[in-house]
Structures are given as structure tokens and as C-alpha cells.
N, C-alpha and C positions, 0 to 999 in steps of 0.2 A: 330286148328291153333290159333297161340297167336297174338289185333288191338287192330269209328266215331271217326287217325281219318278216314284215309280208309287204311287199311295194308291187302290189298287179294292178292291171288297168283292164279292161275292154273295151274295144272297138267293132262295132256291129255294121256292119256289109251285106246289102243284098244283091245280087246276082241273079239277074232275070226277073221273074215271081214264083221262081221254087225255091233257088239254092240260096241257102243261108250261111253264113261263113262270120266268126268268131274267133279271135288272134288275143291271145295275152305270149306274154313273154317276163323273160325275171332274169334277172342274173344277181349273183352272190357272192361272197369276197369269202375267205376263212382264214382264218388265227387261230389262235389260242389265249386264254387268258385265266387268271384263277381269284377267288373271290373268299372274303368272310361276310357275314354279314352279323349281328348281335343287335339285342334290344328289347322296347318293352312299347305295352300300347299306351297310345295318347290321344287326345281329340282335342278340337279348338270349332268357335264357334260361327267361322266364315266359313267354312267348307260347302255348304249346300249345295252353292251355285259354280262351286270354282269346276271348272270342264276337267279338269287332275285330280280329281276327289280321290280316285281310287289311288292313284300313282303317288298324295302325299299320303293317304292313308295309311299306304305302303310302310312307304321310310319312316313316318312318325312311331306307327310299330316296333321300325326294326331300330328304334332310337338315330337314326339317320338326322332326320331334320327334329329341329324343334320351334316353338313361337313365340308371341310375347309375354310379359306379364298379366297382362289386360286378359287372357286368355285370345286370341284372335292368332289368326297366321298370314293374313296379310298376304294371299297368293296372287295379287296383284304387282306386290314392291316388289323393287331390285332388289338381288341379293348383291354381296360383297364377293371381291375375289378372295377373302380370307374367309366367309365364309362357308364360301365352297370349297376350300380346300378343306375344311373340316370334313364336312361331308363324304367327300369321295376317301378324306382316311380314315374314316370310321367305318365304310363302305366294304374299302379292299385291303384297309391294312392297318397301322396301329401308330398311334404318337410317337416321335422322336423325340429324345433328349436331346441331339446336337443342336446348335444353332445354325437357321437359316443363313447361306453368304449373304444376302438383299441386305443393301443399304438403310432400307428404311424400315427394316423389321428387327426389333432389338428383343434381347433374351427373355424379356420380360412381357413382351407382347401378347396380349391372350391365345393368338392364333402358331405361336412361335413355334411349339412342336409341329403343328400339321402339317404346317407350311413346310418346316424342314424333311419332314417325311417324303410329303410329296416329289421337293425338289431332288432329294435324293433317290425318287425311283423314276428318276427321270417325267415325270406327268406335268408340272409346269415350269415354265419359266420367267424370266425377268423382260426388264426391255433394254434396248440397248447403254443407257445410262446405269444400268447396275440398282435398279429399284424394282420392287414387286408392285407399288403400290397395292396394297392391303383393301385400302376401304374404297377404292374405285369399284363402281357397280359393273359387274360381269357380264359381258357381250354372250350372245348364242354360240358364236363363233368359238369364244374361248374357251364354252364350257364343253360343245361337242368336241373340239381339238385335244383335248385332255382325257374325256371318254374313249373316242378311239384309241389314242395311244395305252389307255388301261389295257383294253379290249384287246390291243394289240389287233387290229385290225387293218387289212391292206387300205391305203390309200385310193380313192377310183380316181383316173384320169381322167372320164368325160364329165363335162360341167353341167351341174343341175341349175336349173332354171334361178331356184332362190338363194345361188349360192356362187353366177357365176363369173361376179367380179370381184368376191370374198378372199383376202389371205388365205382363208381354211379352203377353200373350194371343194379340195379332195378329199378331205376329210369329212364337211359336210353330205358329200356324196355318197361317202363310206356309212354314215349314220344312216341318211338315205335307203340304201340296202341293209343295214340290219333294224329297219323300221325304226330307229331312237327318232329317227324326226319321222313324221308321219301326213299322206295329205289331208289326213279328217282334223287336222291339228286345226284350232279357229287360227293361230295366228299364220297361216298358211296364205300366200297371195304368188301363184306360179308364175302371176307375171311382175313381180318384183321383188328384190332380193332381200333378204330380210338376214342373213345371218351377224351381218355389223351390226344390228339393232343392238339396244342392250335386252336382258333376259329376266323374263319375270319367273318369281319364287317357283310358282308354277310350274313355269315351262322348266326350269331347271328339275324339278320334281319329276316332271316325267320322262326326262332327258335319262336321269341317274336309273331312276325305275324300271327304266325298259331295257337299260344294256345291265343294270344287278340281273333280272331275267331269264334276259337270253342268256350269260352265262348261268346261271343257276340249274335252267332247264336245259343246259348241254352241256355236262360236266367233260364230256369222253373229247371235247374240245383240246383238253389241255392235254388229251393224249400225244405224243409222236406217233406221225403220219406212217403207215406201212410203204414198205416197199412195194411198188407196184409191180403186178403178174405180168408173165412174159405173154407178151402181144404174138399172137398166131391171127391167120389170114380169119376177116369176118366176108362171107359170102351171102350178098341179098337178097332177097327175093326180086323180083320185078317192079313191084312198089319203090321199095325200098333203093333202088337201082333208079329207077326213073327219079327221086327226090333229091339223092344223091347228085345226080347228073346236073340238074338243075339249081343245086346249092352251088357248086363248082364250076359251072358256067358262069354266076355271077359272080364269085371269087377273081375265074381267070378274066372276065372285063375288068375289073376293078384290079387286075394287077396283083391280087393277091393269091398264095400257095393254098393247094386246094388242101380239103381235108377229107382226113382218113376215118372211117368207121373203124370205132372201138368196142370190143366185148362186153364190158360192164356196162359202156352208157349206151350200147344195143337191150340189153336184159332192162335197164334202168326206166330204157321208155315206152319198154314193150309194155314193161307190167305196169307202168303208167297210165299209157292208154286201156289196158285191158279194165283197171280198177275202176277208173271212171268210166267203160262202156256198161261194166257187170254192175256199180252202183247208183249209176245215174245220176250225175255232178259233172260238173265241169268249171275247172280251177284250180289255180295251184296249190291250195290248200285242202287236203284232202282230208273227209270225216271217220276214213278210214287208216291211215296210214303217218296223218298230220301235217303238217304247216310243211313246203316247200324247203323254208331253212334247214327243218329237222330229217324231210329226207335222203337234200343231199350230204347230210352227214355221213352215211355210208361212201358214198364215193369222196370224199376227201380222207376217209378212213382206207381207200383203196388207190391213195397217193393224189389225189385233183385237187390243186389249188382254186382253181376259178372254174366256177362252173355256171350256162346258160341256158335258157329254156326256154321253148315255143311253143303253144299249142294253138291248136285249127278245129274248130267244128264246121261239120255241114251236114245240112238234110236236103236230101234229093228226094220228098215223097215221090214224087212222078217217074220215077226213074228215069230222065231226060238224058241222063249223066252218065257217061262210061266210071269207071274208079280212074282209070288214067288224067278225063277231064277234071273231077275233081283235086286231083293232086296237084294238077298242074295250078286250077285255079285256086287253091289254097295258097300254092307259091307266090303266085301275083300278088294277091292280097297281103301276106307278108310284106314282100319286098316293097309294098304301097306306102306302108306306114316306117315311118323313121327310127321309131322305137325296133319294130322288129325288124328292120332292116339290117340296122346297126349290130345285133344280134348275129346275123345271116354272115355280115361283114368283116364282124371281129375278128382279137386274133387269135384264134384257136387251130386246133392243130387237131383234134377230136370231133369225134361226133355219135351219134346212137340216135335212130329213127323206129318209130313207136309207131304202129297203126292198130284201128279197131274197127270192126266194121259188122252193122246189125241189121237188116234190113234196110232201110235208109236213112240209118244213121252212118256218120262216118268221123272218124275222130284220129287227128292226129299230132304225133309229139315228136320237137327235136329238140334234142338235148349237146350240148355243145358244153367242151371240157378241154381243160390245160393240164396238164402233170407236171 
């Protein structure tokens, strides 16, 4: 399944009239990126209803956005391309004095520093005639493409549903995983693509809001990555060996190189699985340990660029079940669904297999990683 900043799903399977079987899956990009943010509180007198209350809340605080005279903010209208570029240099960085190269933005333009700001940290650009247009209203498209590139955030290759005949494509994918666009979002419709729309104040609001955030609450992002530990042999148990074998079987049909268990993302899933046996959850956001994004911060701090995740529940009350049958049938179930398949099938090179088992409960996690 293609996410900290939480993008899960579940899918519910029954198996017989005992065994119950439960699949989420995530996967996550990393960068780095660095942030200011400065300002003061404000309020205006639409907000009640707007579904972004918190997220303009946010920025108006943090002097980010502002509204009209009339007192109102209007989180219905478009915003301007020159007024989001205020925004994101107020956000992450600071006015320039040069002038903009854009044709049609002259020294004197109210938006003239920001815009040059921007263009020189590379975050937007022009169109092929050498114009920014300024006061053209701001597509979704263009304002998550500019995000990302803040964020410094890998592009995803596979195409999401609302994004998949978009310019941005990747990049809306990329926001996709680090939850800036979200599916509780109202303007949300999976079966059509929505990122050419243009972009209301709003949804711009909680666009900027959720990636200021994520970085805010992951500073150790803008860390350099460590060198990764020297790999010695990982030997499995029998579980662990049966899962294995059966990930790699579908690998070698589909023509692809099998993968290797690794050390850390062995420890990674083990004590994944065990947290959620001992706390009684199930999900990748844990009430113990936090959001998925934040914990595989450690392993991209132990050199992993892209990291993926699966999890399996089942209850065999009756014990009908050997743990073998389960495992196997947990696999099925996986490979059933396109989400976790794609997961199963990616390109990875790694892997760490988690198990937890309590009387008839049985709970398990693969975790899938690239260095």
C-alpha cells in the first residue's frame, strides 16, 4: 500500500466462520527539509463552517495567511499564484530584494519580493513564454508541486487515482504519503481526478498546514542519514522462513529478485507486532509509540530511503487453524488485494517479518525497506 502522513485503509475478510483476517499496508517516501515559521493570532468571521478551520486557524496565527477588510476570509475563493507565494515565503523563508526574471512581474509589484524569493529557491516557476502570471487563480496541482519540492520530498511513481492524468501526478502522490492531501478531504472524489481543479483558500490552508507540521514535528529530518550497519546473516525461525518463502515465490513468478531479511527491519517488526499484541490496537498508528511516519524515522536514520508496511490480523477462536495455515492464509489475503500486493511486489531489496501470537490471537507485520 502506497503513505507519516497517515494514508491507511482496511479491508475485512472472512475465512470460513472463524478466521478473521485484516490487511492495511503504508508505504512512505523521506527527505528532508527546514522551516521558519513567525506571527500573531487573528480570526475572521466565516470560519465556523469551513471544514480547514483548524489548519487556517493555524497560519492565521502564525501570520501566514491573512483576510479581507470586511473582516471575512473567504475559504471558499481562489487564491492567487502571487498569493501563495507569499505564503510559502513567509512560511519557509524570507522576502527578497532582487527582482523577479518573469515578464510580467515588475519591481514594483506588491508580490515582487516573494515571488523572487521563491523563484530563486527553486519552488516555482514560469510557463513556457517567460510569464508567472501573478493573479491567475492556483490550481491544487500547483500548489502541492511547490510543497513537495519545499519538503524536498521523493516523487512516487505509481499514480493515484485523483491525480492520474495530472502534470503533478508524482508529486500529488508524494503529498498523498505524507497525508498533505487526505481521503476525509470533502473535496475528495477517488473516482475522479481532481488535482487540475483550481484551489480554494481553504484547501490551500490545509495543504501549507500539514507539510509546516510534518516538518515541525520531525525536525531530526533535516538530519544526514547514517551510514548503514554492516549486514550479518539473519536466521528465521520457522514462521518467519515459511513467510519468507512465500513472499519470494511470488517475487520469482513475477520475475522479480527475491528479497533478503534484514536486521533492523527484523527488530522493527518484531517489536511492532509485540506493541500491538501487549496493547491491544491494531494500526499503523500507534497510541504507544506514534504515527507510522514518525516511527519509521528511526530506520531512515539507520540509512532507508523508502520504507513499506503490512499488517495481518486473525482470530482462530476454535482453533481449526495450525499457525502454518494461518500464515499461509494471511498471504493469500495480501496478495488478494492490489494495494498489498503491490507492496509484496515492489522494488525492494529488504525485508523484517514481525509475528505475535496470544492464544487466538495472531498478528502479523512485514516491513519492506531500500537503503
Amino acid at each position: 500500500m502506497k503513505s507519516e502522513r497517515k494514508c491507511s485503509w482496511v479491508k475485512r475478510i472472512w475465512v470460513g466462520s472463524i478466521l478473521a483476517i485484516f490487511i492495511f499496508s503504508f508505504l512512505i517516501t523521506f527527505n528532508s527539509a527546514i522551516f521558519t515559521v513567525l506571527g500573531q493570532m487573528a480570526g475572521f468571521t466565516d470560519l465556523a463552517t469551513a471544514w480547514a478551520n483548524k489548519d487556517i486557524s493555524d497560519l492565521l496565527s502564525a501570520n501566514i495567511l491573512s483576510g479581507y477588510p470586511d473582516g471575512s476570509f473567504r475559504p471558499e475563493a481562489p487564491i492567487t499564484r502571487a498569493e501563495f507565494a507569499k505564503m510559502v515565503v513567509v512560511a519557509f523563508s524570507s522576502p527578497s530584494e532582487t527582482v523577479p526574471s518573469f515578464a510580467d512581474v515588475c519591481v514594483d509589484y506588491w508580490a515582487s519580493s516573494y515571488i523572487s524569493r521563491a523563484q530563486a529557491q527553486g519552488w516555482i516557476s514560469g510557463f513556457p513564454d517567460g510569464s508567472f502570471r501573478p493573479q491567475d487563480s492556483l490550481t491544487r496541482a500547483q500548489a502541492i508541486s511547490v510543497l513537495v519540492r519545499i519538503a524536498k520530498w521523493q516523487p512516487e511513481s505509481w499514480k493515484h487515482p485523483v491525480a492520474a492524468s495530472c502534470w503533478a501526478s508524482d508529486e500529488v502522490a508524494a503529498a498523498w504519503v505524507h497525508s498533505v492531501v487526505q481521503a476525509s478531504d470533502p473535496y475528495i472524489d477517488l473516482q475522479r481526478p481532481f488535482a487540475d481543479q483550481i484551489a480554494s483558500r481553504q484547501e490551500v490552508a490545509a495543504f501549507l498546514n500539514r507539510t509546516v507540521s510534518f516538518l515541525k514535528t520531525t525536525p531530526f529530518l533535516t538530519q544526514p542519514m547514517k551510514a548503514p550497519p554492516a549486514q550479518t546473516e539473519v536466521l528465521p525461525d520457522q514462521k518467519e522462513q515459511q513467510l519468507l518463502t512465500l513472499l519470494n515465490r511470488e517475487r520469482q513468478a513475477n520475475q522479480l529478485p527475491a528479497i533478503l531479511l534484514d536486521h533492523q527491519l527484523m527488530e522493527f517488526a518484531q517489536s511492532y507486532a509485540e506493541e500491538m499484541g501487549t496493547t491491544s490496537f491494531f494500526s499503523h498508528d500507534s497510541p504507544v509509540s506514534g504515527s507510522f511516519q514518525h516511527r519509521v524515522c528511526t530506520l531512515f536514520d539507520q540509512g532507508f530511503t523508502l520504507v513499506g508496511e503490512n499488517l495481518g490480523k486473525a482470530m482462530d477462536s476454535g482453533s481449526k487453524y495450525t499457525v502454518e495455515q494461518i500464515v499461509e492464509n494471511l498471504h493469500k489475503d495480501l496478495m488478494g488485494s492490489s494495494s498489498h500486493r503491490a507492496n509484496i511486489l515492489g522494488n525492494w531489496t529488504l525485508a523484517g517479518l514481525g509475528f505475535y501470537q496470544d492464544g487466538s490471537l495472531f498478528l502479523i507485520v512485514e516491513v519492506f525497506g531500500n537503503r
